[in-house]
PDB file of N, CA, C, O and CB in Angstrom:
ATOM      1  N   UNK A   1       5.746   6.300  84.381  1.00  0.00           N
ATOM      2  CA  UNK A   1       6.106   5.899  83.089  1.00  0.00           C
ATOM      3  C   UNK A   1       5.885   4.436  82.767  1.00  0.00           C
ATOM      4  O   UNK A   1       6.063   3.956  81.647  1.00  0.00           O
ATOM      5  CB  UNK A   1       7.457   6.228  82.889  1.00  0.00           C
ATOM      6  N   UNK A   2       5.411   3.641  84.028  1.00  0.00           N
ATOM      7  CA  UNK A   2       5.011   2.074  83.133  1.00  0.00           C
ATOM      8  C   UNK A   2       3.706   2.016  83.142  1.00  0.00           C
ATOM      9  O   UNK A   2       3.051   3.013  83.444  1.00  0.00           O
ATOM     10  CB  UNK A   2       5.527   0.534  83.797  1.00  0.00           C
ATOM     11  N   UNK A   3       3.373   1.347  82.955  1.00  0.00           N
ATOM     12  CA  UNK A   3       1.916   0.654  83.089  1.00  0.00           C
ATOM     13  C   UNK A   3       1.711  -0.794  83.367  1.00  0.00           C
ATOM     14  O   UNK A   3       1.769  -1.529  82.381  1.00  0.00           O
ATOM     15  CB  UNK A   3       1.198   0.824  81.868  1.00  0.00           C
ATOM     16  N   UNK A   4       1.570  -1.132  84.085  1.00  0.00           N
ATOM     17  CA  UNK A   4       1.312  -2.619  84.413  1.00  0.00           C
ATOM     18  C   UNK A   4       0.986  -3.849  83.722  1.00  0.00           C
ATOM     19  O   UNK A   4      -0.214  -3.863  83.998  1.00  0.00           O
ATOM     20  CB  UNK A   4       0.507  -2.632  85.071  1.00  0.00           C
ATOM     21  N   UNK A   5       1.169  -4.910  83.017  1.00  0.00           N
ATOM     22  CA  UNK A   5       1.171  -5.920  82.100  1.00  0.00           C
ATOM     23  C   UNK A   5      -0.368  -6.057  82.125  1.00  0.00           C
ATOM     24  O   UNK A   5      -1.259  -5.862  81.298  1.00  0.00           O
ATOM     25  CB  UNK A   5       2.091  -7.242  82.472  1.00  0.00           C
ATOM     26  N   UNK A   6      -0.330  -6.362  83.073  1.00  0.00           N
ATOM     27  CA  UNK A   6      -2.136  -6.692  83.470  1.00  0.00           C
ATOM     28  C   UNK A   6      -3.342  -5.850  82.970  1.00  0.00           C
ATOM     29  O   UNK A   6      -4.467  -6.319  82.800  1.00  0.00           O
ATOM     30  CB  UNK A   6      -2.411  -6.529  85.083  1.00  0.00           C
ATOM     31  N   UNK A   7      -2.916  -4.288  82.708  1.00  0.00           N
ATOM     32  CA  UNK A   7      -3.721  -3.175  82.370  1.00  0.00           C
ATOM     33  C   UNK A   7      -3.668  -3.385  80.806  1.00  0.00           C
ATOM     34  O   UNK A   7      -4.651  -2.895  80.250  1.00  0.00           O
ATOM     35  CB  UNK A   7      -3.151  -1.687  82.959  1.00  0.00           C
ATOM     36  N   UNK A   8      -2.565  -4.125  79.776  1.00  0.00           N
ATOM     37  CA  UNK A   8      -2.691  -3.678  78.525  1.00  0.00           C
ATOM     38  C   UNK A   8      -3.268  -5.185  77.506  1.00  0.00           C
ATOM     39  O   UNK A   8      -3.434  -5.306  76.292  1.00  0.00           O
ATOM     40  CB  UNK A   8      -1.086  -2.955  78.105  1.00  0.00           C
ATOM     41  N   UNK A   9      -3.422  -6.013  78.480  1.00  0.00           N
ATOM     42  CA  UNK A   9      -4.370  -7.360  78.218  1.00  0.00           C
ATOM     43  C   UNK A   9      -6.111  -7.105  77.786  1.00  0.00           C
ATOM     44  O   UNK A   9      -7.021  -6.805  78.559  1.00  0.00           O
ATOM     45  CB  UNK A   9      -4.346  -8.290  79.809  1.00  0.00           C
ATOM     46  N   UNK A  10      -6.187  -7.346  76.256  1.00  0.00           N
ATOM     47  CA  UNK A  10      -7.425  -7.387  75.812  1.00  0.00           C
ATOM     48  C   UNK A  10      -7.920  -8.625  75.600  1.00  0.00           C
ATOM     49  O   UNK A  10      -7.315  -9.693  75.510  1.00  0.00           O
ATOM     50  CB  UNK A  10      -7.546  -6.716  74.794  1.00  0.00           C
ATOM     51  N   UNK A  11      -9.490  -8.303  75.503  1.00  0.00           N
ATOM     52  CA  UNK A  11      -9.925  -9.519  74.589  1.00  0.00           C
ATOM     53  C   UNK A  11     -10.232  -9.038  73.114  1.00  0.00           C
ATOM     54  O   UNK A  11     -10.780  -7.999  72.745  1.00  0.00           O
ATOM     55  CB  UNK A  11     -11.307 -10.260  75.207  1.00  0.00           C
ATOM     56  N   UNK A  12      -9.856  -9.819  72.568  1.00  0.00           N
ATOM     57  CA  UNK A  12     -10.175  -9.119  70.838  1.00  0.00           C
ATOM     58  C   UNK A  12     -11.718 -10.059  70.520  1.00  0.00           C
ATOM     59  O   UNK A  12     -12.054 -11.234  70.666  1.00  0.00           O
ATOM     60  CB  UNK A  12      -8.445  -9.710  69.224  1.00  0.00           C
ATOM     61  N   UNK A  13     -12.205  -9.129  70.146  1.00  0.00           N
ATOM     62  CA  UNK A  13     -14.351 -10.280  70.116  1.00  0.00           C
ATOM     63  C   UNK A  13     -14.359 -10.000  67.833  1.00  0.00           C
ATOM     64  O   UNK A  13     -14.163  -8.798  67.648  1.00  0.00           O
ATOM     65  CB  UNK A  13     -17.102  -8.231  71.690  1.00  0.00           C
ATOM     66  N   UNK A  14     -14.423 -10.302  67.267  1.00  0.00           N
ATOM     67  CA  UNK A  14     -14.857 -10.208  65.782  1.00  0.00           C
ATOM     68  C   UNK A  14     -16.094  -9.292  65.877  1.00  0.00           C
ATOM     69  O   UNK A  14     -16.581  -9.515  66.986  1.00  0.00           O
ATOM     70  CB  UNK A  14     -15.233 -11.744  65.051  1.00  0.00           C
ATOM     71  N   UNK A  15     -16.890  -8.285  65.175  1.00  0.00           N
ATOM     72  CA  UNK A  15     -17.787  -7.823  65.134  1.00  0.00           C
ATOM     73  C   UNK A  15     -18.271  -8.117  63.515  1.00  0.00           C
ATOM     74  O   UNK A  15     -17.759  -7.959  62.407  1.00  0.00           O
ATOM     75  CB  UNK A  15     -17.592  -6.567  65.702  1.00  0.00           C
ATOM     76  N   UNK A  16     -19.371  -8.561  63.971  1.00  0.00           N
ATOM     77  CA  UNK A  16     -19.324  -8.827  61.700  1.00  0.00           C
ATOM     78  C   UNK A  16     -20.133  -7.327  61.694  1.00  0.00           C
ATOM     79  O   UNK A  16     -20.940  -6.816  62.471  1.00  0.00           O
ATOM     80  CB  UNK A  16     -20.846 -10.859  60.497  1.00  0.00           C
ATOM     81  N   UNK A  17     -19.506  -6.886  60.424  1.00  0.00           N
ATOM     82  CA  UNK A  17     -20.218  -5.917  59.859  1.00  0.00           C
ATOM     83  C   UNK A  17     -21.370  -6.623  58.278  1.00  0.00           C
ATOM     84  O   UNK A  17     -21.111  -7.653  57.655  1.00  0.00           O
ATOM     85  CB  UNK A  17     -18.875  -4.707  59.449  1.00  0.00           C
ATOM     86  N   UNK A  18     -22.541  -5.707  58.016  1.00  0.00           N
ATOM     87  CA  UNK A  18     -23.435  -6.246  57.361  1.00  0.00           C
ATOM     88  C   UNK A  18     -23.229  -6.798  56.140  1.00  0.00           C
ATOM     89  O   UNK A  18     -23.480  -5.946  55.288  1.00  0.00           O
ATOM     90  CB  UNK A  18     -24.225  -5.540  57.296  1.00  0.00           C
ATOM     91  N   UNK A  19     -22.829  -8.010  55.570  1.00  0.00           N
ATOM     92  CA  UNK A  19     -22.647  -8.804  54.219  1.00  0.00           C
ATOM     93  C   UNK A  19     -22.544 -10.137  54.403  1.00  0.00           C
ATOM     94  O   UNK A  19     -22.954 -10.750  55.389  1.00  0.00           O
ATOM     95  CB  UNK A  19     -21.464  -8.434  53.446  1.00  0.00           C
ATOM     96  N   UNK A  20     -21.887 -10.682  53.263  1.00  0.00           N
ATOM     97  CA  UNK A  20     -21.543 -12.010  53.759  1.00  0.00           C
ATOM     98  C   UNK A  20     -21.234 -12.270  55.034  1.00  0.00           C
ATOM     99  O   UNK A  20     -21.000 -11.205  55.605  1.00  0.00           O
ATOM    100  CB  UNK A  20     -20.604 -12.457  53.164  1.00  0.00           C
ATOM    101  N   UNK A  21     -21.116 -13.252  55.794  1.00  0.00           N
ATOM    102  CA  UNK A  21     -20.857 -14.085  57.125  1.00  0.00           C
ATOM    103  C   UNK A  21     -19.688 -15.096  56.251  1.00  0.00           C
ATOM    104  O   UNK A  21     -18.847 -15.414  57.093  1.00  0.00           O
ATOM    105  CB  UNK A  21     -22.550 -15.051  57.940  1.00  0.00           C
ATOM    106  N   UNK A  22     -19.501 -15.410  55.561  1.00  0.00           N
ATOM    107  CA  UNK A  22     -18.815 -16.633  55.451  1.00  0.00           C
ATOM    108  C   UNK A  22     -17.446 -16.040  55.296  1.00  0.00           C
ATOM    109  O   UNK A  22     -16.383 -16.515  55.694  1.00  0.00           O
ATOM    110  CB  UNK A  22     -19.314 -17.623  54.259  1.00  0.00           C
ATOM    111  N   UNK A  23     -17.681 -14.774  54.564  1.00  0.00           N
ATOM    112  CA  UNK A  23     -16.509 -13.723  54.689  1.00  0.00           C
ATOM    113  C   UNK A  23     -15.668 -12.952  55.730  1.00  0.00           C
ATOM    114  O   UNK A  23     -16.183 -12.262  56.610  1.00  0.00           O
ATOM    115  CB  UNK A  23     -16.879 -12.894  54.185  1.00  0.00           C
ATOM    116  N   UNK A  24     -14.238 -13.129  55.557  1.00  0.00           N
ATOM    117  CA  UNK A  24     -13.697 -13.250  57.273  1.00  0.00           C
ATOM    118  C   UNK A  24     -13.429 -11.603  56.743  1.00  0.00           C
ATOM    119  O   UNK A  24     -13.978 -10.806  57.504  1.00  0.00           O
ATOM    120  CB  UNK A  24     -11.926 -14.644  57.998  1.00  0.00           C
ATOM    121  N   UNK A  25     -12.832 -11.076  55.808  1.00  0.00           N
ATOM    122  CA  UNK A  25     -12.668  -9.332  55.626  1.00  0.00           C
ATOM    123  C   UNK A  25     -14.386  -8.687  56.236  1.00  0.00           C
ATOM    124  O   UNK A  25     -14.634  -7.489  56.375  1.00  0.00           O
ATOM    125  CB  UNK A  25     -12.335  -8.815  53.384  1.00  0.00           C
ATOM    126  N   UNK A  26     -15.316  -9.754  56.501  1.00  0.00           N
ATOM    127  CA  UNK A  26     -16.186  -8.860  56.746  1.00  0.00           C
ATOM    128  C   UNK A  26     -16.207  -8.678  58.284  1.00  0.00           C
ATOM    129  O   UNK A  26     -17.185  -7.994  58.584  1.00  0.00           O
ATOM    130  CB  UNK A  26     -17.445  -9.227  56.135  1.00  0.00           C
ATOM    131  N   UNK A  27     -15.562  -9.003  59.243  1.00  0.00           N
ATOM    132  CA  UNK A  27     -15.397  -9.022  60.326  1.00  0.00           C
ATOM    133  C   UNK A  27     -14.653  -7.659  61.068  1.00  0.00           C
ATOM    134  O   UNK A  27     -13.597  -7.760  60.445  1.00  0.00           O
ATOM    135  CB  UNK A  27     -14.838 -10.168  60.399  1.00  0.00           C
ATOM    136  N   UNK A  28     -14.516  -6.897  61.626  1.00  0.00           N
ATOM    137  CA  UNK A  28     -13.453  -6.264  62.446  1.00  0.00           C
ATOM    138  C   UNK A  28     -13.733  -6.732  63.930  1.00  0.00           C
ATOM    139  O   UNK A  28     -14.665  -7.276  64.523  1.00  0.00           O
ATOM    140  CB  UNK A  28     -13.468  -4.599  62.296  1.00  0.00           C
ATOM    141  N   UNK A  29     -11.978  -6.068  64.364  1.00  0.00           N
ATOM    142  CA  UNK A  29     -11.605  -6.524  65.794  1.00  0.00           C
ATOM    143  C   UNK A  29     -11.488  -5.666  66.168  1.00  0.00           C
ATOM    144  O   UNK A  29     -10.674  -4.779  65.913  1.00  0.00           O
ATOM    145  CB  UNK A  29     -10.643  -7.264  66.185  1.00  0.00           C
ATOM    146  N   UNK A  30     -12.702  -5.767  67.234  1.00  0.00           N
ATOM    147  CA  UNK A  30     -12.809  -5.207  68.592  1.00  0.00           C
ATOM    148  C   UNK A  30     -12.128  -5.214  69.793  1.00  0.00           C
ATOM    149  O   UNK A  30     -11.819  -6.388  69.995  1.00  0.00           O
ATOM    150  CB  UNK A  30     -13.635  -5.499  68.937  1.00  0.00           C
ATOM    151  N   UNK A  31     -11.784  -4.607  70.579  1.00  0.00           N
ATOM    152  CA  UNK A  31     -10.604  -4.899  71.835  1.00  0.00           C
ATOM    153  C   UNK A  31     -11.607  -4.355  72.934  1.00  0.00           C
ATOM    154  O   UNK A  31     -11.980  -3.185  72.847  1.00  0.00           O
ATOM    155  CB  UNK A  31      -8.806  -3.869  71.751  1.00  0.00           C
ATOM    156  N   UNK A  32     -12.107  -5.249  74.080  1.00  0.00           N
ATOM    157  CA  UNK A  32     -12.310  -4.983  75.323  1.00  0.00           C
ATOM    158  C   UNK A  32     -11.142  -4.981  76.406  1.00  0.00           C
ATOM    159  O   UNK A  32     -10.413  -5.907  76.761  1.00  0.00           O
ATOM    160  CB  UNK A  32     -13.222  -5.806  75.626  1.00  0.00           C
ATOM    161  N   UNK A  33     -11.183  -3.876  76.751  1.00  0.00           N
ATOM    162  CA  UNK A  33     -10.143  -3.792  77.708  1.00  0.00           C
ATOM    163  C   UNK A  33     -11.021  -3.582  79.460  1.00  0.00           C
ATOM    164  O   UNK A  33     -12.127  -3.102  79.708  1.00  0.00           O
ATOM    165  CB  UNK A  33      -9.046  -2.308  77.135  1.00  0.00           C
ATOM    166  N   UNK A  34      -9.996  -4.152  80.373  1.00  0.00           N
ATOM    167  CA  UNK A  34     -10.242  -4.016  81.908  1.00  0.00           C
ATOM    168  C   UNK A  34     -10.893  -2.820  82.333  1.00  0.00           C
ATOM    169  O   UNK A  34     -10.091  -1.888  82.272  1.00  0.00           O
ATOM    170  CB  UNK A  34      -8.993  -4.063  82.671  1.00  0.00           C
ATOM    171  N   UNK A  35     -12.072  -2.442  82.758  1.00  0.00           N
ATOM    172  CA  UNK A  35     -12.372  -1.364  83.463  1.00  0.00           C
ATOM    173  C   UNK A  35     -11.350  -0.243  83.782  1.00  0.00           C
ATOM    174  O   UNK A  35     -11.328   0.953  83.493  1.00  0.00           O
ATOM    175  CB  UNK A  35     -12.835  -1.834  84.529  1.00  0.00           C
ATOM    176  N   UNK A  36     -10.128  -1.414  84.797  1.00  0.00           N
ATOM    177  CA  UNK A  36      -9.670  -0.484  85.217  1.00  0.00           C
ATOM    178  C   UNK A  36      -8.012   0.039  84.446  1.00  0.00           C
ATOM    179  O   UNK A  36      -7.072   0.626  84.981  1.00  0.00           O
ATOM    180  CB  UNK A  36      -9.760  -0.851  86.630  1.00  0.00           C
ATOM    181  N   UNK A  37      -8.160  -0.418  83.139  1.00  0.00           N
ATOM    182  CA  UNK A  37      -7.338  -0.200  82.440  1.00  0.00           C
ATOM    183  C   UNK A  37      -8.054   1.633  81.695  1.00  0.00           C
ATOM    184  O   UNK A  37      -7.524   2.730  81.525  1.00  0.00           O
ATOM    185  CB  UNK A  37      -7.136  -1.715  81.478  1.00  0.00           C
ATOM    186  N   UNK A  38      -9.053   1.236  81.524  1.00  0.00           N
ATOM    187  CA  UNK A  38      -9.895   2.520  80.802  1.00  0.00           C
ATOM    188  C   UNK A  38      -9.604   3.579  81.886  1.00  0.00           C
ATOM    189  O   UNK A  38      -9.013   4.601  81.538  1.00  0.00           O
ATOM    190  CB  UNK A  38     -11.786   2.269  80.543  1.00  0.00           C
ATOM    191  N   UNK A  39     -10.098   3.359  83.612  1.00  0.00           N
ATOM    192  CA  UNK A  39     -10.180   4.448  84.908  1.00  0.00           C
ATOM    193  C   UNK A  39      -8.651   4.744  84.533  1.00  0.00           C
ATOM    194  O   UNK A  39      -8.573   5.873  84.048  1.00  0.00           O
ATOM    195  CB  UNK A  39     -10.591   3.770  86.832  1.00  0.00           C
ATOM    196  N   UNK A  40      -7.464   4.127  84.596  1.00  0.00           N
ATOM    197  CA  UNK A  40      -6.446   4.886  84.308  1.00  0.00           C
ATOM    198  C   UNK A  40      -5.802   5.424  83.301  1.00  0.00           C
ATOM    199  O   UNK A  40      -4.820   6.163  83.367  1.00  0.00           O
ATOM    200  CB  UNK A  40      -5.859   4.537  84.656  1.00  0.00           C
ATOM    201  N   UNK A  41      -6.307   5.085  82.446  1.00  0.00           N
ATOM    202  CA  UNK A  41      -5.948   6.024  80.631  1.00  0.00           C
ATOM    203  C   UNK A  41      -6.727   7.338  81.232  1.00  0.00           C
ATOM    204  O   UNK A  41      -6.098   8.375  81.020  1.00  0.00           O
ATOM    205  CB  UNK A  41      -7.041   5.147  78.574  1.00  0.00           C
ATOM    206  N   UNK A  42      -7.990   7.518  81.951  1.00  0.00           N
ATOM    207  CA  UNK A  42      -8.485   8.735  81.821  1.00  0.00           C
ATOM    208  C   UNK A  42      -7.947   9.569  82.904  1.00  0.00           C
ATOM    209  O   UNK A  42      -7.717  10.762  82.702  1.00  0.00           O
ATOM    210  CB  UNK A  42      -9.888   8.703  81.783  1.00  0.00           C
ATOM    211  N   UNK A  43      -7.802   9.191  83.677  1.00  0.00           N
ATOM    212  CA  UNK A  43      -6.760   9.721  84.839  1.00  0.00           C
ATOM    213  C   UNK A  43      -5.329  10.632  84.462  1.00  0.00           C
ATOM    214  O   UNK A  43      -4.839  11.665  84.917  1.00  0.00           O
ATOM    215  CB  UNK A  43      -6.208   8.331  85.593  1.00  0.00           C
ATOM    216  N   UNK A  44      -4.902   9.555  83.256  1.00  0.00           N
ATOM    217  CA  UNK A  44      -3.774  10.207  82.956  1.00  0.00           C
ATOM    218  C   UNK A  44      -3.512  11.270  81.667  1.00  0.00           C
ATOM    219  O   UNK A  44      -2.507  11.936  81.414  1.00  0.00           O
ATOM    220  CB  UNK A  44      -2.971   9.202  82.883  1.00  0.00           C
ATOM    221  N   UNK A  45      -5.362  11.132  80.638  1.00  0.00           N
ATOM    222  CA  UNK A  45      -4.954  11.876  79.898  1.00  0.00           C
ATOM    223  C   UNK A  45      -5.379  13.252  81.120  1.00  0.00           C
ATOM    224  O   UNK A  45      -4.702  14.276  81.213  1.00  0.00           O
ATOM    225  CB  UNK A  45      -5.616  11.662  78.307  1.00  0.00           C
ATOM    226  N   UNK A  46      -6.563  12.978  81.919  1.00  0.00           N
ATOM    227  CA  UNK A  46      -6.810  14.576  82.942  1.00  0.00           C
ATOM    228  C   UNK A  46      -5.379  15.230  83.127  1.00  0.00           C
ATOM    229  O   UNK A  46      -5.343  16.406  82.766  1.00  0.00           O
ATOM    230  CB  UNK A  46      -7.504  14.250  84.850  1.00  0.00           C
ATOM    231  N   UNK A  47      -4.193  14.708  83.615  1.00  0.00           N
ATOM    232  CA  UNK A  47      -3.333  14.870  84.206  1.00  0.00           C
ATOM    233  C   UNK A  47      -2.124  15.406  83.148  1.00  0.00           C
ATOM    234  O   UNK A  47      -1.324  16.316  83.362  1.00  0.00           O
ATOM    235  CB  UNK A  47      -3.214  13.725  84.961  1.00  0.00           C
ATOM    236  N   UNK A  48      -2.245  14.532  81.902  1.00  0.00           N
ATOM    237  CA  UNK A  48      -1.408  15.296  81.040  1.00  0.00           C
ATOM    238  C   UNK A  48      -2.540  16.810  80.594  1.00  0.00           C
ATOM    239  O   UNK A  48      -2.582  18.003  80.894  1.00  0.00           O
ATOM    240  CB  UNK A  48      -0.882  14.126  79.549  1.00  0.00           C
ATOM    241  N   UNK A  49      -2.939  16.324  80.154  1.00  0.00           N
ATOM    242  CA  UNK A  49      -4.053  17.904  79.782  1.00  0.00           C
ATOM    243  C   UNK A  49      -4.116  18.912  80.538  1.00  0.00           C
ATOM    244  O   UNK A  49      -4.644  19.876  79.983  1.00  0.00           O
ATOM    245  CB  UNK A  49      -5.566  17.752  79.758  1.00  0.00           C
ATOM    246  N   UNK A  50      -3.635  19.165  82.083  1.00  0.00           N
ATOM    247  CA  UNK A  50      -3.751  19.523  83.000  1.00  0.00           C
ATOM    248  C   UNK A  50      -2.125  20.254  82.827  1.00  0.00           C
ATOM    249  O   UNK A  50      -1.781  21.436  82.788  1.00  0.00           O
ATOM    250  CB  UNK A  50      -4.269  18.474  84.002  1.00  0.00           C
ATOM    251  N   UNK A  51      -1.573  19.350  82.772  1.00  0.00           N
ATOM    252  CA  UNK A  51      -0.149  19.972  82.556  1.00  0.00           C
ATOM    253  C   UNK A  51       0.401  21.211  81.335  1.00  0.00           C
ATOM    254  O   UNK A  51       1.107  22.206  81.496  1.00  0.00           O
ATOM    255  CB  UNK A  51       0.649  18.710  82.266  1.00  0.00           C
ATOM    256  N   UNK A  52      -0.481  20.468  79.684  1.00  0.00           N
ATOM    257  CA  UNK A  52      -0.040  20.812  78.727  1.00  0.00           C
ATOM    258  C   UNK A  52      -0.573  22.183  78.801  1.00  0.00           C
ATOM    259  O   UNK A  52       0.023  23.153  78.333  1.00  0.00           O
ATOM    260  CB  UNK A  52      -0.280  19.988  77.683  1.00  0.00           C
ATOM    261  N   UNK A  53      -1.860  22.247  79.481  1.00  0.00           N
ATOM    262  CA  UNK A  53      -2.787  23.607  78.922  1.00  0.00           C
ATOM    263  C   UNK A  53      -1.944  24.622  80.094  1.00  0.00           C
ATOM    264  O   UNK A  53      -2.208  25.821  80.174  1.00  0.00           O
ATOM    265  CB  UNK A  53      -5.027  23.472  79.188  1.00  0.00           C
TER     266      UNK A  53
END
């Protein structure tokens, strides 16, 4: 039931989408997360899915 502090630490990067640049609404935030933050989200949805079905 926890998850480790370290696993839920992103980097947020801006992605501009196509228009103005000078325009900050034209931007969205992206979140890169740890490798091994992703290996255990999938681990655990296998494991709930595994359970539910």
């Amino acid at each position: 039931g926890i998850v480790p502090k370290e696993l839920k630490i992103a980097r947020v990067l801006p992605l501009f989408k196509p228009c103005d640049r000078q325009s900050i609404s034209n931007y969205k935030p992206i979140s890169v997360l740890p490798i091994l933050s992703k290996i255990f989200e999938s681990i655990v949805v296998h494991k709930l899915n595994g359970y539910l079905e």
